[in-house]
N, C-alpha and C positions, 0 to 999 in steps of 0.2 A: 504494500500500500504506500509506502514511503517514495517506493520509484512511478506509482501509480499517480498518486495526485500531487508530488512533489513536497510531502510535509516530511515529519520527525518522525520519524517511528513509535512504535507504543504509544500508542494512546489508547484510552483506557479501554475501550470496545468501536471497535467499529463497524458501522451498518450498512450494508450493500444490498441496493437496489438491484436483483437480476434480469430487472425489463431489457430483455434488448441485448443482453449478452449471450455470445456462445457458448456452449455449455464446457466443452473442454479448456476453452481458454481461459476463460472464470476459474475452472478447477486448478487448474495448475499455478494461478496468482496467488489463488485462496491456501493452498494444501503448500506453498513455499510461507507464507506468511503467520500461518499457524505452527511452521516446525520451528520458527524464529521467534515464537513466542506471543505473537499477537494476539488477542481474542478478538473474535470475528462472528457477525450476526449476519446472515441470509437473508433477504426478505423477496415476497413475490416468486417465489423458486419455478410456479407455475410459468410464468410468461420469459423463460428462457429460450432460449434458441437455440437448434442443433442444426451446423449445417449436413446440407444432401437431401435428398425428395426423402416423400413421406415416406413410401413403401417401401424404400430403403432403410431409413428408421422404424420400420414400422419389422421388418424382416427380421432384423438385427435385434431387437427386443421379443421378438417371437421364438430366437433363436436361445435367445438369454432364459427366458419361460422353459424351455422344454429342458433345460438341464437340472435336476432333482434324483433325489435318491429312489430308488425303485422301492426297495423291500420299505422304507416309512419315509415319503415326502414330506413328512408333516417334524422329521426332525433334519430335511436335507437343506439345499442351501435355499435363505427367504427371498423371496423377490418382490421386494416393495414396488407397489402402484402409484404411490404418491408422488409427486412431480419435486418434494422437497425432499424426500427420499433419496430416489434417483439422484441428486445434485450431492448428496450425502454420500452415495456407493463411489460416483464418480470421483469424489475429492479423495476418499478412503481407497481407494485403488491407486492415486497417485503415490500413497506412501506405505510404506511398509510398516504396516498398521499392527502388524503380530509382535513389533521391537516396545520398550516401555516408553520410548521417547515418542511416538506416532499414538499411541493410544492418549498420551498427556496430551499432542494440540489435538486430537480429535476430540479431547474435550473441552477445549478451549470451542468449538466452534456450535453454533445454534444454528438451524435451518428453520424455514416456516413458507407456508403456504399464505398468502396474504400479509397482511401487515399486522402483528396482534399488537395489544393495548399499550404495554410500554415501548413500544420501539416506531408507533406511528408518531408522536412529538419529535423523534430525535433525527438531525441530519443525517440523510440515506447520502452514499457517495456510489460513484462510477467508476469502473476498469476502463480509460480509454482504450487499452491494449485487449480489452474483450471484448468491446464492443460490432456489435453486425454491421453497421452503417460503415466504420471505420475497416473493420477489417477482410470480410466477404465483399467479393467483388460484384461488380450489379448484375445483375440477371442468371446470378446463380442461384439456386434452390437452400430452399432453410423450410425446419417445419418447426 
């Protein structure tokens, strides 16, 4: 966040608006800023963006669905539906999250679906380096 919006580092939490952003690029600014120690709030996780047509996203999580345990699905791997979920696996994937130092900032970090009560008062910031407009080029697909 410090090379993101040009300020100091740590501060005390900081909240990011996901309107608009790609979804790996977001991950990979988030999941470096939390192994550095930052705590970091999610917000809107729904109105993210993944570039590539639908059905290619849409394949690619179909594909992510069919991988569970045979003899008890219900203790195999979970696959979250939620859209702040999703932004959660994604970030948890960037780091080697089994080490004790990735499990500390994955709990450094909060995800949410809309904006909940304490965090709609406070300034939401922007990844210019994540963002769609800036960084997908025009007339390529995003869903």
């Amino acid at each position: 966040l410090a090379r993101a919006v040009g300020r100091a580092m740590f501060e005390k939490t900081v909240v990011v608006d996901c309107r608009g952003h790609l979804l790996g690029r977001l991950a990979s600014i988030i999941a470096k800023e939390l192994l550095n120690g930052q705590k970091v709030v999610l917000v809107r996780c729904e109105e993210v963006n993944i570039s590539g047509a639908f059905i290619r996203n849409k394949l690619l999580f179909m594909s992510y669905l069919r991988k569970r345990k045979n003899s008890n699905p219900s203790s195999g791997p979970y696959h979250f539906r939620a859209p702040s979920r999703m932004v959660w696996r994604t970030i948890r994937a960037m780091m080697k999250h089994k080490t004790p130092r990735c499990q500390a900032a994955l709990e450094r970090l909060k995800v949410f679906d809309g904006v909940p009560p304490p965090y709609d008062k406070m300034k939401r910031m922007v990844m210019p380096e994540a963002l769609r407009v800036l960084r997908l080029r025009t007339g390529r697909k995003y869903t």
